[in-house]
C-alpha positions in Angstrom: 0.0 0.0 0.0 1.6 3.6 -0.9 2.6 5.7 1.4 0.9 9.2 1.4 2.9 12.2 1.4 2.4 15.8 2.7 4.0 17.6 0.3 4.3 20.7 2.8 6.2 18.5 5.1 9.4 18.8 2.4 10.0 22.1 4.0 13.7 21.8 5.2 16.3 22.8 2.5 19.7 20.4 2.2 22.5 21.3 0.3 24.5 17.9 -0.4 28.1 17.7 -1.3 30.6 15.3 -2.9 33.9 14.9 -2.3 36.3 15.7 -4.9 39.9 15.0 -4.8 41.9 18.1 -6.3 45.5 18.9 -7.4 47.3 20.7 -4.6 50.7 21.8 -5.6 51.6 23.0 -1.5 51.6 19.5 -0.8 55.1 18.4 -0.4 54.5 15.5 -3.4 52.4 17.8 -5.3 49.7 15.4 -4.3 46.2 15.5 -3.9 43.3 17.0 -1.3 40.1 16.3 -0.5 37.4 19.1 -1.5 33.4 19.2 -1.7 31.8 19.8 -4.0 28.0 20.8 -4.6 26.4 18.5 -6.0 22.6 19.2 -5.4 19.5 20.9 -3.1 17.2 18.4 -1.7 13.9 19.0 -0.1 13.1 16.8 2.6 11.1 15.7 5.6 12.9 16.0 8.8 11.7 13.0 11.6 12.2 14.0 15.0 14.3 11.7 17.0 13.8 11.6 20.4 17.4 10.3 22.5 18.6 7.4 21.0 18.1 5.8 17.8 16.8 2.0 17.3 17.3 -0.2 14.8 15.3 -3.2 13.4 18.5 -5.4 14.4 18.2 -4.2 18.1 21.3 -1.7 17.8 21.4 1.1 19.2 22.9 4.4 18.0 23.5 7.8 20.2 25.4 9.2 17.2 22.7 9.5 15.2 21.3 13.6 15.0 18.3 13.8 12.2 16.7 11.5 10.2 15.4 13.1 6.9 12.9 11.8 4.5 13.2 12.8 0.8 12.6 11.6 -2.6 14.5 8.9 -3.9 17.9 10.0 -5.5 20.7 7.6 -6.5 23.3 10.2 -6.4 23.2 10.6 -2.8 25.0 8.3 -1.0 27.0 8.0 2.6 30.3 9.4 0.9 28.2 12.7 0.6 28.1 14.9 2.8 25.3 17.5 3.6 25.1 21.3 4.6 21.8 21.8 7.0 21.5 25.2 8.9 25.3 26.5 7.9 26.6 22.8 9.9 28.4 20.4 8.1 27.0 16.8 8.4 28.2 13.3 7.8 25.4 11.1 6.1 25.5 8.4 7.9 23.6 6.2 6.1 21.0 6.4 2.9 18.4 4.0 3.1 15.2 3.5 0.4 11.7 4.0 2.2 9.3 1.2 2.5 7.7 1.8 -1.5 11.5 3.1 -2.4 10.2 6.4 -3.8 11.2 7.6 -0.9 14.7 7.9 1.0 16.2 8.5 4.6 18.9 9.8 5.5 20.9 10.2 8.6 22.9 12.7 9.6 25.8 12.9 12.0 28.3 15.7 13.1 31.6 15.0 12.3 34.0 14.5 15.2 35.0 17.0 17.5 31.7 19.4 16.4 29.4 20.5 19.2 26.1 19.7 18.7 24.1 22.9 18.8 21.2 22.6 16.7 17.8 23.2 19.1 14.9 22.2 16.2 
């Protein structure tokens, strides 16, 4: 049975990056660097989670800081990276929805980030 959408609930704007490796000739090899770059805006749902995450398999997760909800998109996977209220975020994992038009994402900070965000 489809799931039914609320349109008006895609209401939070994600930027999501790539990483790109680029030419940087102040390394000492002339080597290479790890860059972002843009690589689209998503529109998505964003799932309150309420202290810690839980999986199907029983695990638990207290890493875990949003879950979004958004339309299927094969480009976005858990080597991107996403820009959400001017933080940087880790996708931690991209997972299809139960009719997979639909996807979630999760987002983490990276390491050594405060978390900060109060919505």
């Amino acid at each position: 049975m489809p799931v039914a959408v609320e349109v008006g609930n895609f209401r939070h704007c994600i930027q999501i990056q790539d990483a790109q490796a680029l030419s940087d000739s102040r390394l000492p090899d002339g080597g290479f660097a790890d860059d972002y770059d843009d690589l689209k805006t998503i529109w998505a749902e964003k799932i309150p989670l309420r202290g810690r995450a839980v999986f199907p398999d029983d695990r638990v997760d207290d890493e875990v800081m949003f879950r979004f909800r958004s339309w299927l998109d094969e480009d976005i996977t858990s080597e991107s990276r996403a820009l959400y209220r001017d933080k940087v975020y880790n996708i931690k994992s991209v997972l299809p929805d139960n009719d997979d038009k639909f996807m979630v994402m999760e987002f983490v900070l990276p390491e050594n980030e405060p978390t900060g965000d109060n919505d």
